[in-house]
PDB file of N, CA, C and O in Angstrom:
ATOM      1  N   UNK A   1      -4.463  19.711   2.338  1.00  0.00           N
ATOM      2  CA  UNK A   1      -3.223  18.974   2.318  1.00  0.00           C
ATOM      3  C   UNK A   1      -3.381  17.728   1.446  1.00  0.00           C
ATOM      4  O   UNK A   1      -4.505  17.230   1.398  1.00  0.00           O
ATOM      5  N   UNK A   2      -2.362  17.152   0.736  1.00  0.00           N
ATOM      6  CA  UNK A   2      -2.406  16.104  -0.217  1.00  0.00           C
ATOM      7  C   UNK A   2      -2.450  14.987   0.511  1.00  0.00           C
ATOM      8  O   UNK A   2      -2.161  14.990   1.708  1.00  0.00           O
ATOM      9  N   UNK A   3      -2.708  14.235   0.052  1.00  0.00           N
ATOM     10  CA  UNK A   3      -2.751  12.381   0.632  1.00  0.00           C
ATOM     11  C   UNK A   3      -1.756  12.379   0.243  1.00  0.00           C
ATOM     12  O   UNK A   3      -1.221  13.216  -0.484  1.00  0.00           O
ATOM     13  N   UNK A   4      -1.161  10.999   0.860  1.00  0.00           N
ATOM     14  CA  UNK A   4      -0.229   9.834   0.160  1.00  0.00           C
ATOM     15  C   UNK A   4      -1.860   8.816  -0.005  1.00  0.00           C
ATOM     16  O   UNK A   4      -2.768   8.525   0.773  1.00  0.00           O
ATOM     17  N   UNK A   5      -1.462   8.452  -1.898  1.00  0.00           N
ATOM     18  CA  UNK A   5      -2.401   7.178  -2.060  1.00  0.00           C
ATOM     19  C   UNK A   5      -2.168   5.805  -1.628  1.00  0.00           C
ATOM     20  O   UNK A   5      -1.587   5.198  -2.527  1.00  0.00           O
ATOM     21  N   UNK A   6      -2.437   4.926  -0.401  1.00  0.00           N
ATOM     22  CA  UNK A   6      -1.590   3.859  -0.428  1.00  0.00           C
ATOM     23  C   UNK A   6      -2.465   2.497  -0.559  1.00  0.00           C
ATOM     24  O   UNK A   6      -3.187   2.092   0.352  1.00  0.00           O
ATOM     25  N   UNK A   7      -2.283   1.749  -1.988  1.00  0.00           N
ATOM     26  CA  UNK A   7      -3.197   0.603  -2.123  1.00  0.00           C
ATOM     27  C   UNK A   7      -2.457  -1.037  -1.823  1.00  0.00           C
ATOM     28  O   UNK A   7      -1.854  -1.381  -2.839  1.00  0.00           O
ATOM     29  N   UNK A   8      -2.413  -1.556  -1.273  1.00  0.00           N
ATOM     30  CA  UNK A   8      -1.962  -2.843  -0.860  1.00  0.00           C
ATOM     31  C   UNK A   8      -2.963  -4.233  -1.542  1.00  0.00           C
ATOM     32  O   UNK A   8      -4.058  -4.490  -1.041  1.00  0.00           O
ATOM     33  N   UNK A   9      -2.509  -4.885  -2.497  1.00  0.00           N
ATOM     34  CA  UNK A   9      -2.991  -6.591  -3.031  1.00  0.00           C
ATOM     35  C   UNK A   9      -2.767  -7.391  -2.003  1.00  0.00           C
ATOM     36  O   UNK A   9      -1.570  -7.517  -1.747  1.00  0.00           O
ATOM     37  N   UNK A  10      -3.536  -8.007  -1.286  1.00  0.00           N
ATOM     38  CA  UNK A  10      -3.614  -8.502  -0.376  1.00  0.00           C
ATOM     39  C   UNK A  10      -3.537 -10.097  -0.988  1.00  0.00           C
ATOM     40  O   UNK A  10      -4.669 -10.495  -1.261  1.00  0.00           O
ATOM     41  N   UNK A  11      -2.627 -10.953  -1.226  1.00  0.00           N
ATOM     42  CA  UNK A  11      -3.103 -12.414  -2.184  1.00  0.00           C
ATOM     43  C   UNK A  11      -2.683 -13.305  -1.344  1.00  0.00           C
ATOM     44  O   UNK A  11      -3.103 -14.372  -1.791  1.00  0.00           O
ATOM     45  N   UNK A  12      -1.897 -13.571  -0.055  1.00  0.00           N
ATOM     46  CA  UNK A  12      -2.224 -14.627   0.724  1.00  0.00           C
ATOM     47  C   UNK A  12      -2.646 -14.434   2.244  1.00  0.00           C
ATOM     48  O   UNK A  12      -3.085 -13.316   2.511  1.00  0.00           O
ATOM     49  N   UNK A  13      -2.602 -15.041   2.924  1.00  0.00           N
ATOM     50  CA  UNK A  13      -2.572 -15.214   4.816  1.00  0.00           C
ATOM     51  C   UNK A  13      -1.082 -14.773   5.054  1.00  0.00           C
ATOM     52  O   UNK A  13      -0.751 -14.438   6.192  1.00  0.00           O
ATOM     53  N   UNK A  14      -0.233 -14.761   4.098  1.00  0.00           N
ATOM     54  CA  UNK A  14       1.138 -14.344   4.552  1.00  0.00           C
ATOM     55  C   UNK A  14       1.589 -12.837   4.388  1.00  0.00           C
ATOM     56  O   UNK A  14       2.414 -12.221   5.062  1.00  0.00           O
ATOM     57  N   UNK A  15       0.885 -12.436   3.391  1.00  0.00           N
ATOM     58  CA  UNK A  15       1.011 -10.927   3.334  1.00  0.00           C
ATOM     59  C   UNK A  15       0.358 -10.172   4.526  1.00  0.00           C
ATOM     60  O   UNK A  15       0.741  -9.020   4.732  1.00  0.00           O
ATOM     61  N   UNK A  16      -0.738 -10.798   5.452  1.00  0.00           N
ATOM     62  CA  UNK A  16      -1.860 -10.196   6.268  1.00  0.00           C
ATOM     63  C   UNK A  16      -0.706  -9.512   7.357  1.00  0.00           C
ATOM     64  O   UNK A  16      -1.226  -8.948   8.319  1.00  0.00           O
ATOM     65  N   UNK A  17       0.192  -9.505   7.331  1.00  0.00           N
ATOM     66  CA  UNK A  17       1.479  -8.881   8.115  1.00  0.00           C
ATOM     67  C   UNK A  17       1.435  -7.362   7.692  1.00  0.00           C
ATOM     68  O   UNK A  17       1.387  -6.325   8.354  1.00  0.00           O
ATOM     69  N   UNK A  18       1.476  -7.685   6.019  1.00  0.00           N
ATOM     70  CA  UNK A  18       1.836  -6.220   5.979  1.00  0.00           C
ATOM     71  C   UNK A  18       0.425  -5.511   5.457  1.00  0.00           C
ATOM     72  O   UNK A  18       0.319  -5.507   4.231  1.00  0.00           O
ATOM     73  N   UNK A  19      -0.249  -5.143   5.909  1.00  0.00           N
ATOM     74  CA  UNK A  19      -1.536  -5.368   6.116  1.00  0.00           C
ATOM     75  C   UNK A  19      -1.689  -4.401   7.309  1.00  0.00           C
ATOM     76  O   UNK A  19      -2.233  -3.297   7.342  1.00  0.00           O
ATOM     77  N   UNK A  20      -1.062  -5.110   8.290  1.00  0.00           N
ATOM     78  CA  UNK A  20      -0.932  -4.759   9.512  1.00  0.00           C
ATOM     79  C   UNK A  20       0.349  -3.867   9.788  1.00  0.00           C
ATOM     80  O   UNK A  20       0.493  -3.401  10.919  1.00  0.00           O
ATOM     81  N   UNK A  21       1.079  -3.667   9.016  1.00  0.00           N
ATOM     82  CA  UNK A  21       2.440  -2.812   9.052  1.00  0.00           C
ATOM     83  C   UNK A  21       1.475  -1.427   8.218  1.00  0.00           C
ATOM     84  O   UNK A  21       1.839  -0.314   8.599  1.00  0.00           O
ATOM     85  N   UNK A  22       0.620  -1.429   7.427  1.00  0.00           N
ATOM     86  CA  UNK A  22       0.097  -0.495   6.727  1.00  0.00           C
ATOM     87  C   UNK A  22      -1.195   0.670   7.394  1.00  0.00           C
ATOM     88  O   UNK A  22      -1.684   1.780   7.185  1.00  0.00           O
ATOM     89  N   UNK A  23      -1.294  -0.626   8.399  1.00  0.00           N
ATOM     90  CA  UNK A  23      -2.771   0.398   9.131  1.00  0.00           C
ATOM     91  C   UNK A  23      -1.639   1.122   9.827  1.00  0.00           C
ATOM     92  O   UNK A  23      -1.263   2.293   9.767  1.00  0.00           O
ATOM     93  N   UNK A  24      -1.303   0.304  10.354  1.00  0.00           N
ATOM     94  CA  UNK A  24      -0.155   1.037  11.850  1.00  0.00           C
ATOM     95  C   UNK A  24       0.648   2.832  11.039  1.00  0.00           C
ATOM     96  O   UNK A  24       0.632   3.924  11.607  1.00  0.00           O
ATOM     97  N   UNK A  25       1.041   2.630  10.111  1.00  0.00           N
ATOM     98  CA  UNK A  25       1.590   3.661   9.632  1.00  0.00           C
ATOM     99  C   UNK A  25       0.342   4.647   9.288  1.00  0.00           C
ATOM    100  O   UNK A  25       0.397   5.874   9.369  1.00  0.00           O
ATOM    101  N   UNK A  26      -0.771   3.903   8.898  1.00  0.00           N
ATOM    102  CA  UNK A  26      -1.751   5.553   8.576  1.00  0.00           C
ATOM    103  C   UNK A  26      -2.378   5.716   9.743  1.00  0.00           C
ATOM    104  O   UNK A  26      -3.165   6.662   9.734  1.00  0.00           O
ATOM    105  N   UNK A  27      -2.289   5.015  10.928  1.00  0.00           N
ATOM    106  CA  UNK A  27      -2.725   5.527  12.155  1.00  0.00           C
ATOM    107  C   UNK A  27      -1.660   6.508  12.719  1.00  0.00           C
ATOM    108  O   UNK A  27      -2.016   7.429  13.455  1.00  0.00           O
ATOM    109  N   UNK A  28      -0.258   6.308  12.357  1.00  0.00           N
ATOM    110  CA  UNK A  28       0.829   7.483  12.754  1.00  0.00           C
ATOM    111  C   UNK A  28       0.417   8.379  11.875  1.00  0.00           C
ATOM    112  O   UNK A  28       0.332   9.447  12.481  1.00  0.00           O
ATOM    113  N   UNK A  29       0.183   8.482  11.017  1.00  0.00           N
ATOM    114  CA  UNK A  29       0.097   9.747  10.217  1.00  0.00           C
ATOM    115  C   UNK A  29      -1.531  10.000   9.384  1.00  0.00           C
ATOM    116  O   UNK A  29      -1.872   9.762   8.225  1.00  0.00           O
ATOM    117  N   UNK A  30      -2.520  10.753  10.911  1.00  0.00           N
ATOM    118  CA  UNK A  30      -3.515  10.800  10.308  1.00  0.00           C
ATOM    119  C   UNK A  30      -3.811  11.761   9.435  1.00  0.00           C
ATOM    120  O   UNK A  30      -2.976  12.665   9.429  1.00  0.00           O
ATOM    121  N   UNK A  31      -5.069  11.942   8.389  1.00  0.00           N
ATOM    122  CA  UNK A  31      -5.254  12.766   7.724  1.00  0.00           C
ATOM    123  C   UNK A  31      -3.995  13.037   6.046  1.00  0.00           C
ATOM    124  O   UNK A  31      -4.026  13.754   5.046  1.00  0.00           O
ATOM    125  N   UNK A  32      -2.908  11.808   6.700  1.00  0.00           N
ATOM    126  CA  UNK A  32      -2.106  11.781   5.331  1.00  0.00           C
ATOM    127  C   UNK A  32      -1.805  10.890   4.528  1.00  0.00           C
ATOM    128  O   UNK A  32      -1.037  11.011   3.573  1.00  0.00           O
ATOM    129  N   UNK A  33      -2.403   9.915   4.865  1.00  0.00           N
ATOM    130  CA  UNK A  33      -2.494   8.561   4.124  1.00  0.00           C
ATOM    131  C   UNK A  33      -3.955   8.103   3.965  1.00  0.00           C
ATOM    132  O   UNK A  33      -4.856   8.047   4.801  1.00  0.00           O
ATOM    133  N   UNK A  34      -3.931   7.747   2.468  1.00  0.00           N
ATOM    134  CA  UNK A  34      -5.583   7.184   2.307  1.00  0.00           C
ATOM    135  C   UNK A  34      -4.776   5.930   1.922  1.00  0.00           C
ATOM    136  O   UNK A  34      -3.699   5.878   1.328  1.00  0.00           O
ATOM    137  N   UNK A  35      -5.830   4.564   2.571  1.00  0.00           N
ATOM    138  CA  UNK A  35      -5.165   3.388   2.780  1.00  0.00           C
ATOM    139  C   UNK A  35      -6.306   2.548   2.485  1.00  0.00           C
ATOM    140  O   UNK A  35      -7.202   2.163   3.236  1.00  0.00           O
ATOM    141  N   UNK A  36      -6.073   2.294   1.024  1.00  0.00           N
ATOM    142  CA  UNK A  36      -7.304   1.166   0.475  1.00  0.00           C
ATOM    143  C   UNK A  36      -6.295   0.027   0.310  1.00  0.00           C
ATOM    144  O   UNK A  36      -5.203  -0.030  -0.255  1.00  0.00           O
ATOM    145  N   UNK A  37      -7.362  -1.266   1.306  1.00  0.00           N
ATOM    146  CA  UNK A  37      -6.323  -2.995   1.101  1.00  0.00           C
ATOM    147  C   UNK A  37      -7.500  -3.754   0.399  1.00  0.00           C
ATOM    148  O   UNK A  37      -8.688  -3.764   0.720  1.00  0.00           O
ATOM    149  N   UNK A  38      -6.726  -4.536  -0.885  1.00  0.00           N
ATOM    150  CA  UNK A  38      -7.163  -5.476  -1.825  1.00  0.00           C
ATOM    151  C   UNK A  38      -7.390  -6.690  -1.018  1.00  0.00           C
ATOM    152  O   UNK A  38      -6.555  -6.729  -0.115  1.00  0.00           O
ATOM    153  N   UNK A  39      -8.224  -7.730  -0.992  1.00  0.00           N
ATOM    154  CA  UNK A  39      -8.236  -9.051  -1.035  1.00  0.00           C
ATOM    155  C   UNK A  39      -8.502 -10.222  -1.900  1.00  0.00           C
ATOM    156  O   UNK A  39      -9.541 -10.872  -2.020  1.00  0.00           O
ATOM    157  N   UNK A  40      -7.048 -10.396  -2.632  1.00  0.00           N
ATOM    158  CA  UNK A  40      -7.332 -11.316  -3.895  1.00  0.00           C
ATOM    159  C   UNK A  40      -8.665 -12.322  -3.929  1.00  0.00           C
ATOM    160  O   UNK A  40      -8.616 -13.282  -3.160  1.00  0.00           O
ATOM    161  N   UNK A  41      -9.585 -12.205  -4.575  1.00  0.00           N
ATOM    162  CA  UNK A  41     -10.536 -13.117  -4.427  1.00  0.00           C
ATOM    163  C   UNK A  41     -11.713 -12.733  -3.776  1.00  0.00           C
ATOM    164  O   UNK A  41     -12.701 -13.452  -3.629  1.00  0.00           O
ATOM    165  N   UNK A  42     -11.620 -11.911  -3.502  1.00  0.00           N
ATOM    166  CA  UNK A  42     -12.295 -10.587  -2.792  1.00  0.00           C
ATOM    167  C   UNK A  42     -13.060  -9.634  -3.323  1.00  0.00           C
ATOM    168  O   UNK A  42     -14.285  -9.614  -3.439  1.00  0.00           O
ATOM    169  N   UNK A  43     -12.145  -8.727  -3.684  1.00  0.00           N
ATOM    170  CA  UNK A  43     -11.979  -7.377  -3.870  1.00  0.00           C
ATOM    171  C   UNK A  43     -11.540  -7.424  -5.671  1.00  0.00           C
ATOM    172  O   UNK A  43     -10.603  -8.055  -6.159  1.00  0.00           O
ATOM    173  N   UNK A  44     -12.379  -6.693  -6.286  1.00  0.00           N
ATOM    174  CA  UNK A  44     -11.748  -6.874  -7.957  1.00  0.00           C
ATOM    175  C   UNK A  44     -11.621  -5.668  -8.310  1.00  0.00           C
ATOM    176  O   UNK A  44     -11.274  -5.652  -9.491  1.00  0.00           O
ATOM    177  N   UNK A  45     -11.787  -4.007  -7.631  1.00  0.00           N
ATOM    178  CA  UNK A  45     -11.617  -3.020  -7.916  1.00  0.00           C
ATOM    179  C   UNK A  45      -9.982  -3.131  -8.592  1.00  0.00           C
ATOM    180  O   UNK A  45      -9.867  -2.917  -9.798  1.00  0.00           O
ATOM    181  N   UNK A  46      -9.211  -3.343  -8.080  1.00  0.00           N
ATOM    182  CA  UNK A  46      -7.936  -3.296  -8.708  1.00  0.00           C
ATOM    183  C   UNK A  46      -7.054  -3.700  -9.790  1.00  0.00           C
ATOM    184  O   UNK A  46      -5.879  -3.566 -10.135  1.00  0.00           O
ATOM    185  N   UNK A  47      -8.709  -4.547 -10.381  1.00  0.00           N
ATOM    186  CA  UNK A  47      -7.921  -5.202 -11.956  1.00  0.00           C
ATOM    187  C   UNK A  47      -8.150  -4.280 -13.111  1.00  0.00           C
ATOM    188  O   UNK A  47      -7.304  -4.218 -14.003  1.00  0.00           O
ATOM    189  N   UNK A  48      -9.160  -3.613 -13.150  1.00  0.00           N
ATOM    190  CA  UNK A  48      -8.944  -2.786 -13.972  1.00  0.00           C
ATOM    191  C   UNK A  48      -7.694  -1.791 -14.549  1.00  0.00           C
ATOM    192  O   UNK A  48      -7.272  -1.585 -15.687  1.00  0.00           O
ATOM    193  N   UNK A  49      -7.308  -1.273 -13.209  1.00  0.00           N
ATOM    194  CA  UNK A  49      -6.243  -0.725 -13.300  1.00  0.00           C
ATOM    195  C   UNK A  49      -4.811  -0.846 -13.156  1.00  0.00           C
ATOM    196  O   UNK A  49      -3.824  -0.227 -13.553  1.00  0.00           O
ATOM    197  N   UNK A  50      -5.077  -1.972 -12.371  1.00  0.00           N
ATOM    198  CA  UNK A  50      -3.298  -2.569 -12.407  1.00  0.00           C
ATOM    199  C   UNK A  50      -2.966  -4.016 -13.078  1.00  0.00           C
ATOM    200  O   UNK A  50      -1.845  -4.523 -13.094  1.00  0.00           O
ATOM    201  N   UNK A  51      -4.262  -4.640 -13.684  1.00  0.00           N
ATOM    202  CA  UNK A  51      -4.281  -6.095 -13.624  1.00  0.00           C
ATOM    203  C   UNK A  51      -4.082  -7.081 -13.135  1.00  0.00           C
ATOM    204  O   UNK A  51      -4.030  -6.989 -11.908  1.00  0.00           O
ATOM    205  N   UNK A  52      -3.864  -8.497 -13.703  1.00  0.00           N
ATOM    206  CA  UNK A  52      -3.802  -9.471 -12.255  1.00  0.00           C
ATOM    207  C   UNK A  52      -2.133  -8.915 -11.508  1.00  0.00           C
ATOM    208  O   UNK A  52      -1.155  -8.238 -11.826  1.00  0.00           O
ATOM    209  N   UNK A  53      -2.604  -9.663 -10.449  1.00  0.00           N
ATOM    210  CA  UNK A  53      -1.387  -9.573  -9.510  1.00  0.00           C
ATOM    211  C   UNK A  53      -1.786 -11.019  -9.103  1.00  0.00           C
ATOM    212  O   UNK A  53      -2.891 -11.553  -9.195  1.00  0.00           O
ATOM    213  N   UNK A  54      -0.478 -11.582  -8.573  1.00  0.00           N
ATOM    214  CA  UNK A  54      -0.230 -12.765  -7.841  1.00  0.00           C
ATOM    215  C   UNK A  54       0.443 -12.897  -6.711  1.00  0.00           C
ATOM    216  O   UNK A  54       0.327 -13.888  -5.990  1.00  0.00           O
ATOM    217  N   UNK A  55       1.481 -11.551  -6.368  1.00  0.00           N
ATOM    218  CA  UNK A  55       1.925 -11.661  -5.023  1.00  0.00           C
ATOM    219  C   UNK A  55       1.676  -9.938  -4.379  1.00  0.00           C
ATOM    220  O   UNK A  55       1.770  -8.800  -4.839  1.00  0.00           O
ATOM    221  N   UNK A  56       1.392 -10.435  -3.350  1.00  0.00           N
ATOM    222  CA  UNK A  56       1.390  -9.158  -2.627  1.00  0.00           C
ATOM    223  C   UNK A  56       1.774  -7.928  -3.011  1.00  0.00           C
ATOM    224  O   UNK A  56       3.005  -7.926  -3.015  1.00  0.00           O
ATOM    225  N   UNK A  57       1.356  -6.891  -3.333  1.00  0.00           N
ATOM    226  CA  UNK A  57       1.974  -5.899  -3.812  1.00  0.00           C
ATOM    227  C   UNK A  57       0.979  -4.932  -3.283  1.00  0.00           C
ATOM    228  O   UNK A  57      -0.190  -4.975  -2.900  1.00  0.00           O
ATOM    229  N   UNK A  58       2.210  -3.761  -3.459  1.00  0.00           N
ATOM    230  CA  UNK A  58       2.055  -2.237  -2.658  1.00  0.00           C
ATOM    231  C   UNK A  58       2.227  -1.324  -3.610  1.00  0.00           C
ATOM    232  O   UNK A  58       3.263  -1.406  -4.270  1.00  0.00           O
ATOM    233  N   UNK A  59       1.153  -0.117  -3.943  1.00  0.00           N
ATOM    234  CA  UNK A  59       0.535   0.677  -4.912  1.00  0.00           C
ATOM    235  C   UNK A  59       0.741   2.128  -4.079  1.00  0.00           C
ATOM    236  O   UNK A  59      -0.008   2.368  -3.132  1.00  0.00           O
ATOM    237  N   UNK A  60       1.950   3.229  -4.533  1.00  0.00           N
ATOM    238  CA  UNK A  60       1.907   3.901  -4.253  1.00  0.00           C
ATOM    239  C   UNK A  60       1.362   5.273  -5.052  1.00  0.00           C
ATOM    240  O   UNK A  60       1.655   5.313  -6.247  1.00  0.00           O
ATOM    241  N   UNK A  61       0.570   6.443  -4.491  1.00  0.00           N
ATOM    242  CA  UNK A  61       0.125   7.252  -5.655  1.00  0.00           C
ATOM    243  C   UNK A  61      -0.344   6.511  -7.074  1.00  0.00           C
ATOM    244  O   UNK A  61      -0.501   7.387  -7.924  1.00  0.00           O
ATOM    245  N   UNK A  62      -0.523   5.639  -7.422  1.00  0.00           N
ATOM    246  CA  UNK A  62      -0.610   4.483  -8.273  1.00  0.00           C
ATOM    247  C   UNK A  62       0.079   4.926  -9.544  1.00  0.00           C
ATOM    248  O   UNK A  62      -0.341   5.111 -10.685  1.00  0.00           O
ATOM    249  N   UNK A  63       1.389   5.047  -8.930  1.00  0.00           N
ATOM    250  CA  UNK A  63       2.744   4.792  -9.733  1.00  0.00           C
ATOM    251  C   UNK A  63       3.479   4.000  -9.569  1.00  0.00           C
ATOM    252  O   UNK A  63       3.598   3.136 -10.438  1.00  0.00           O
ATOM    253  N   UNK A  64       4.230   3.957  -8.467  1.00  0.00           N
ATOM    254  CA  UNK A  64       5.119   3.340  -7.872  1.00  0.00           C
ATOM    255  C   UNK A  64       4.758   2.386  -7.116  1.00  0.00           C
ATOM    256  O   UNK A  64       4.131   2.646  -6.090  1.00  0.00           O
ATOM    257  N   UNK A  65       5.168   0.686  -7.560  1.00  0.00           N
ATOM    258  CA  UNK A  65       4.869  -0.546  -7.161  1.00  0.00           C
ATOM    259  C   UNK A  65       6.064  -1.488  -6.692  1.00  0.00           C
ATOM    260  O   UNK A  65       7.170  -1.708  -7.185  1.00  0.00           O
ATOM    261  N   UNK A  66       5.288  -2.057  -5.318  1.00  0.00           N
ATOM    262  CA  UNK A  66       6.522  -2.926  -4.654  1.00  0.00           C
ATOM    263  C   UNK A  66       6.129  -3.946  -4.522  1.00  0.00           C
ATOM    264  O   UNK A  66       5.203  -4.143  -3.736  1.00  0.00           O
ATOM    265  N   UNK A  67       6.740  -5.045  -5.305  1.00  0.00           N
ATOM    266  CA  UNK A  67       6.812  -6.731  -4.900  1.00  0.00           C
ATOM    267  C   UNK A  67       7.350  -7.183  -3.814  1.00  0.00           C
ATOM    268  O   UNK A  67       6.658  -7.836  -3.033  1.00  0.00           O
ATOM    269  N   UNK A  68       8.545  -6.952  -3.582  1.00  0.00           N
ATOM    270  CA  UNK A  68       9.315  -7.524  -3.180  1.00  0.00           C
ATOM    271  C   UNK A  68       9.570  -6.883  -1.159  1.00  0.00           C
ATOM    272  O   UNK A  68      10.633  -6.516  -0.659  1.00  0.00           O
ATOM    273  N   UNK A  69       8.335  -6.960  -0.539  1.00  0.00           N
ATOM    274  CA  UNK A  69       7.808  -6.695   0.139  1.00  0.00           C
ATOM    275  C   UNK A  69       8.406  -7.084   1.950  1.00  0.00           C
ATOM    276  O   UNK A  69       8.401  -8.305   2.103  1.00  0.00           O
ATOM    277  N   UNK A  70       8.844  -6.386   3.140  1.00  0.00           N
ATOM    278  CA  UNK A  70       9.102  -6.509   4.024  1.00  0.00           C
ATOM    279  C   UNK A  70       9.133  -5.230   4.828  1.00  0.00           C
ATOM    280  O   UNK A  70       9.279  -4.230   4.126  1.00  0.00           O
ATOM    281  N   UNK A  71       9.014  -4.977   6.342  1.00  0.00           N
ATOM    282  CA  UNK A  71       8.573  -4.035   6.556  1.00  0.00           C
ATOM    283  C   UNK A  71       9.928  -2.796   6.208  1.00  0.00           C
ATOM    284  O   UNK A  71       9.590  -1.694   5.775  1.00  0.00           O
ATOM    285  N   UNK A  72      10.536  -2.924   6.303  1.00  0.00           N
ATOM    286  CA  UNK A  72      11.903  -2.032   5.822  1.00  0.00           C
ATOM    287  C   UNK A  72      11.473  -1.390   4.787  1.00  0.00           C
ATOM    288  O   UNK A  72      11.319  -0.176   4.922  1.00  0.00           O
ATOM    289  N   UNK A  73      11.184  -1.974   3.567  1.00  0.00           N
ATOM    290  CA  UNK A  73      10.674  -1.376   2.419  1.00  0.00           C
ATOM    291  C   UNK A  73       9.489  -0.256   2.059  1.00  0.00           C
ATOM    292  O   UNK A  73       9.260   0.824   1.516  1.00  0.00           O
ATOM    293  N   UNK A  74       8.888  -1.446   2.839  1.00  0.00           N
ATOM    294  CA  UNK A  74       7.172  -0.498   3.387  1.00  0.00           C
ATOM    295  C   UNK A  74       7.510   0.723   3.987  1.00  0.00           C
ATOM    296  O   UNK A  74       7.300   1.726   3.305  1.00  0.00           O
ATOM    297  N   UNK A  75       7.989   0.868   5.119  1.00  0.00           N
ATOM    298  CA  UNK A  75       8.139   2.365   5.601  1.00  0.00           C
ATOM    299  C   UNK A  75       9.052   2.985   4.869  1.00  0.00           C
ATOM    300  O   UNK A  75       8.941   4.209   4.790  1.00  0.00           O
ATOM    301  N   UNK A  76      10.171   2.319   4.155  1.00  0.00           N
ATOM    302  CA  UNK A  76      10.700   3.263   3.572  1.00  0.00           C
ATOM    303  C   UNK A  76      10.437   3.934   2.433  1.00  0.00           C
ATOM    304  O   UNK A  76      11.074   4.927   2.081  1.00  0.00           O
ATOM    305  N   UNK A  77       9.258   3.308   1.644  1.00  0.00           N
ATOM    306  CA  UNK A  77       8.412   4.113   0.638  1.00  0.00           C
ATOM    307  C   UNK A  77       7.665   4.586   1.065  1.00  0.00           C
ATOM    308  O   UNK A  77       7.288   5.406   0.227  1.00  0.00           O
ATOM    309  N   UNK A  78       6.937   4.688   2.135  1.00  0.00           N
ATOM    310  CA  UNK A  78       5.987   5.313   2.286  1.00  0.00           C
ATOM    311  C   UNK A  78       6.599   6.750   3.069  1.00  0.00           C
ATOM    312  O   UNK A  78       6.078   7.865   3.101  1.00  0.00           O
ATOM    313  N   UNK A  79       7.860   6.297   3.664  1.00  0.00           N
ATOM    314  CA  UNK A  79       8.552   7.795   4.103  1.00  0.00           C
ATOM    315  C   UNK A  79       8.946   8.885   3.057  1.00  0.00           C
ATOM    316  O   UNK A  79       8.909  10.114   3.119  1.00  0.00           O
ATOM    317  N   UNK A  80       9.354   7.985   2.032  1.00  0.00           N
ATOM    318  CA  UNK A  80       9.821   8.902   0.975  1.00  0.00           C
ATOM    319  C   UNK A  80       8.814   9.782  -0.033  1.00  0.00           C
ATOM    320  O   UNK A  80       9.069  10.860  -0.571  1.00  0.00           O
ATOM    321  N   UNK A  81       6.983   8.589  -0.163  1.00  0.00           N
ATOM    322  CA  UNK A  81       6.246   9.458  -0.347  1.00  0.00           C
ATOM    323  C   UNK A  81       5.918  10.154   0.276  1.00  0.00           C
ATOM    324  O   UNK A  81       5.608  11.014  -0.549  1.00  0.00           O
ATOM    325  N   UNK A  82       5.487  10.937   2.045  1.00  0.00           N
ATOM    326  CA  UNK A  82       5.376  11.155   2.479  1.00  0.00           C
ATOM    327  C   UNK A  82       6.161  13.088   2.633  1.00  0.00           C
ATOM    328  O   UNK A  82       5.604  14.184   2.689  1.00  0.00           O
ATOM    329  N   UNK A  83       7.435  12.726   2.649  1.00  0.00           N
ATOM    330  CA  UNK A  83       8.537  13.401   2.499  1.00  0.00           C
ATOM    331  C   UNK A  83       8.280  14.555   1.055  1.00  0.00           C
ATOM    332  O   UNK A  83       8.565  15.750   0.974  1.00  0.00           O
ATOM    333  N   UNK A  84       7.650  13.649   0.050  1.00  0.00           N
ATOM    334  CA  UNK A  84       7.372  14.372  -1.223  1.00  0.00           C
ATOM    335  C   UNK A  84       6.067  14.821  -1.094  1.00  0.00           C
ATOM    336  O   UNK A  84       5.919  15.726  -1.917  1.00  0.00           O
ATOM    337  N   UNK A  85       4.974  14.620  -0.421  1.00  0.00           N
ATOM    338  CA  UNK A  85       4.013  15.132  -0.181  1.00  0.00           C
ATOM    339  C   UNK A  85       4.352  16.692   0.833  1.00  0.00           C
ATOM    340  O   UNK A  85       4.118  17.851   0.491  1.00  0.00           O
ATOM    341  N   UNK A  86       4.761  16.363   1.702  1.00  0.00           N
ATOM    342  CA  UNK A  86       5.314  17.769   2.705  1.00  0.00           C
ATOM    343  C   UNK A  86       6.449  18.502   2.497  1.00  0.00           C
ATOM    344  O   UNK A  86       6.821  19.373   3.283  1.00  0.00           O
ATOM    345  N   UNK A  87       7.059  18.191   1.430  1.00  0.00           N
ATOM    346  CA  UNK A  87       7.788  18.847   1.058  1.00  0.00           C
ATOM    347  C   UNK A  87       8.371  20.096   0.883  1.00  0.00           C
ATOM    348  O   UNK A  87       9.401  20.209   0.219  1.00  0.00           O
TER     349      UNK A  87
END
């Protein structure tokens, strides 16, 4: 069965929310989400490929990218990848 790829930039104490909105969803759906989280300052695997980032951002299949970040959004991309994975 396919993953959903889901990578999260982790760049302040204020994003650590969704963080926590992200485990919670690959604990509902095991075996279908691979769930790698960035920590700006941290973690530098992710500059290569996406470059800097400055606000929180969410890396789906590492196509599809979300700034503009709250949990509404979050599940609702990740339903829709999800949806396209089981399709």
């Amino acid at each position: 069965m396919e993953k959903v790829k889901l990578e999260f930039i982790n760049t302040c104490s204020c994003c650590d929310g969704y963080g926590d909105v992200l485990r919670d969803l690959a604990a509902k759906h095991p075996g279908q989400i691979d769930l790698k989280i960035y920590y700006m300052g941290k973690d530098f695997d992710y500059l290569p490929k996406y470059g800097p980032i400055s606000r929180g951002t969410l890396i789906i299949n590492e196509r599809e990218r979300f700034d503009e970040l709250s949990r509404r959004v979050i599940e609702g991309a990740v339903k829709v990848a999800l949806d396209k994975v089981n399709g």
